[in-house]
C-alpha positions, 0 to 999 in steps of 0.5 A: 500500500503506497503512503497516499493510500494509507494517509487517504484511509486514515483520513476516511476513518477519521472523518467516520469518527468525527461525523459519528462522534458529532451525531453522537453527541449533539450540539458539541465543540471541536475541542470535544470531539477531538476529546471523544476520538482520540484525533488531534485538534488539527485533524478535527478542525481540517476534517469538520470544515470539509463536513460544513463545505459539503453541507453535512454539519453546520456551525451555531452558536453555545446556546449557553454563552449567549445566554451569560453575556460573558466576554469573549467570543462565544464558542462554536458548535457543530451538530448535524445538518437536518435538512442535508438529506431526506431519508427513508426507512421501512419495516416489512411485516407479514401483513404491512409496511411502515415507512418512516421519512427522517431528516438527516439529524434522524429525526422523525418527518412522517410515519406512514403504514400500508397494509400489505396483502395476505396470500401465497401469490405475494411473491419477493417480487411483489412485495418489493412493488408494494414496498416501492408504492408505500414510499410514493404514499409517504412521500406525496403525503410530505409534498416531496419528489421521489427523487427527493430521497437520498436514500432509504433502509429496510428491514426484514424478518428472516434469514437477511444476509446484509452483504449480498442482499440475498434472503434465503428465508423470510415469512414475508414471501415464498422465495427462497435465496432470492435476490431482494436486494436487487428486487428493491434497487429497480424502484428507487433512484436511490441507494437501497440498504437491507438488512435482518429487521432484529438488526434495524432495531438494535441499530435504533437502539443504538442511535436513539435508545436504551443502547446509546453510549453503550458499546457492548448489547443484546436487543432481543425482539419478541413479534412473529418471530423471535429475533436478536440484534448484537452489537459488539465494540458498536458495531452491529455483529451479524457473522461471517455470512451476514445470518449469524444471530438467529436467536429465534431459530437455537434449538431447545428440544430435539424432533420437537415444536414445528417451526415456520422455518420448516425445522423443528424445536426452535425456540421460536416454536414455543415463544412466538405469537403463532406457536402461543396461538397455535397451543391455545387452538389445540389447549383452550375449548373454543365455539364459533363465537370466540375470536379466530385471528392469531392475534385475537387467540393470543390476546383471549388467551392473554386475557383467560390466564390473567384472569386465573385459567390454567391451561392458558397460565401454563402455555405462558409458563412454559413459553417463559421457561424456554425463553428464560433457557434461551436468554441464559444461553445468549449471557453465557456466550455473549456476557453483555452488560445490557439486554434490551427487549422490544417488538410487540408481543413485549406488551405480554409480561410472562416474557420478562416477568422476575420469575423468567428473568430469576430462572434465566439468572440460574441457569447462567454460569454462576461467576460471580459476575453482575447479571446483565442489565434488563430493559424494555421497549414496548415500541411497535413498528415506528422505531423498527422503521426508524432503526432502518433510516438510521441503517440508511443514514450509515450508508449515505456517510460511508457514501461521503467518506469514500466518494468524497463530497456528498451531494444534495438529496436525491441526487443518487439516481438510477445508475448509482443504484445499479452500481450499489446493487453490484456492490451487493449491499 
């Protein structure tokens, strides 16, 4: 590697550093970001100018000194640029969209859900189209131009690999190892980023969430499905193959429950909100006057256990021990500081009730060491599709440190697309 080369990647991830750092902290001073990275005041001061020429950062005034009156020049601060670009960000679920628009700062612009048709003939493909015609809704409802959108984020439930856009399971279609990347990329005149839905998440906590500042977490999502998003020195781990946190899918009983992914005794099979109805149809007496979605069986049979049923109080019981098994097993391997639970399905207690959390401690390797901190997002889809603007966002800045200036939004148009889907993102 030639000296240049190695002067120019150093200045890249210098200006990785420093863009993150600013994002990170807010309103904040050079000499605090030089302070937070570890890169030399002059480094910081030559890298944040370009980041104000591009339009990325701006410079305003220390509220605080204005206000004193004190002598002296006020210090200046940088923050993020909100209006540098509009982003997009959508979870796919079994049976709608959400989209988020967000300004470049992450900010919420507008939230916006379509719901998406059920039935075998909704292919990869399909899916994709809904997703595109979804984004037109929001952005027509804003009053802004497709071509407005610098760049836009999904997340998805199944087996995503992130690296080459290819989905090789997802209860979202039929397709298997399909290409959804390059699905996606046709529709928008803008860079595409996919990624595993549990990863958006955790990428929403870190950014907005319980996991800001923190370097090391766990956020496991309870909704269709059971998902984990591990974020490692921050930065979100996901294998040498892009599929390496499928929490949902560890078995916990050989030859047992059958798993919508096609295997059998995977956790999910005993916590998730189809295997919780599925044991309610064959456990509880029903008549034709009770309710017949998945969504209401679990919620009649939420209501029949808090109200002293039984069977149904052991359906959760037994879902709460194999999640509490599932949990100690993720502390033993990963040993994080925090734990984070989210998604939908976290409005139903027995998943983090002190008696699964007590039996998850038990069944951790007793070392002496704290136990990891627990805390709960009862967020539905809103955050899931903010986490994937924030994924977008990620790579709009990589697009900046490696293409050097960045460009006004919606300037990445059909041919920047094509060169992100042969990148395989």
């Amino acid at each position: 590697m030639t000296q240049p080369t190695q002067v120019q990647g150093l200045r890249t991830r210098n200006r990785r550093a420093i863009l993150a750092a600013i994002r990170n902290l807010g309103q904040t001073a050079r000499v605090d970001i030089a302070r937070d990275t570890g890169i030399s005041a002059a480094t910081v001061t030559s890298i944040t100018a370009d980041l104000v020429e591009e339009g990325l950062v701006e410079e305003t005034m220390d509220p605080a000194a204005a206000r004193g009156g004190g002598r002296g020049r006020p210090r200046v601060l940088l923050r993020i640029r909100p209006d540098a670009f509009l982003i997009g960000g959508a979870k796919i679920s079994t049976d709608h969209i959400t989209i988020m628009l967000t300004d470049y700062a992450g900010a919420e612009v507008l939230h916006h859900v379509c719901p998406l048709p059920i039935g075998p003939g909704l292919t990869a493909e399909k899916v994709a189209g809904h997703l595109e015609t979804a984004t037109a809704s929001a952005l027509e409802r804003l009053g802004r131009k497709p071509e407005e959108l610098a760049s836009i984020g999904v997340g998805l439930p199944g087996f995503v690999d992130a690296s080459t856009g290819i989905v090789h399971w997802s209860a979202c279609f039929p397709d298997r190892g399909i290409n959804f990347h390059k699905l996606l990329a046709r529709g928008f005149g803008c860079p595409v980023y996919l990624d595993n839905d549990a990863n958006v998440v955790a990428l929403a906590e870190k950014w907005f969430g319980f996991g800001r500042g923190v370097d090391d977490f766990l956020v496991v999502t309870i909704e269709h499905g059971v998902g984990l998003g591990v974020v490692i020195g921050g930065q979100i781990f996901r294998g040498a193959r892009g599929i390496g946190t499928e929490f949902g899918h560890t078995k916990v009983e050989f030859d047992g429950a059958l798993c919508r992914c096609g295997q059998r005794g995977c956790l999910e099979a005993y916590v998730a909100d189809y295997a919780l109805a599925r044991e309610a149809a064959f456990a509880l007496d029903r008549d034709l006057a009770l309710p017949v979605t998945p969504q209401e069986e679990l919620d009649a049979l939420f209501a029949a256990a808090k109200a002293g049923d039984e069977v149904a109080d052991s359906i959760f019981r037994r879902a709460g021990r194999i999640f509490a098994m599932g949990l100690a097993n993720l502390a033993n391997i990963f040993d994080p500081g925090l734990i984070i639970f989210s998604g939908e399905q976290m409005r139903f207690d027995y998943l983090y009730s002190p008696e699964v959390l007590d039996q998850m401690r038990r069944l951790s390797v007793a070392s002496g060491r704290t136990p990891p901190k627990m805390r709960v997002h009862k967020w539905g889809d809103r955050i899931w599709a903010r986490g994937a603007a924030a994924l977008a966002m990620e790579g709009l800045n990589e697009q900046a440190h490696d293409g050097g200036p960045a460009v006004a939004a919606g300037a990445a148009g059909p041919e920047r697309a094509a060169v992100e889907d042969q990148a395989s993102l």
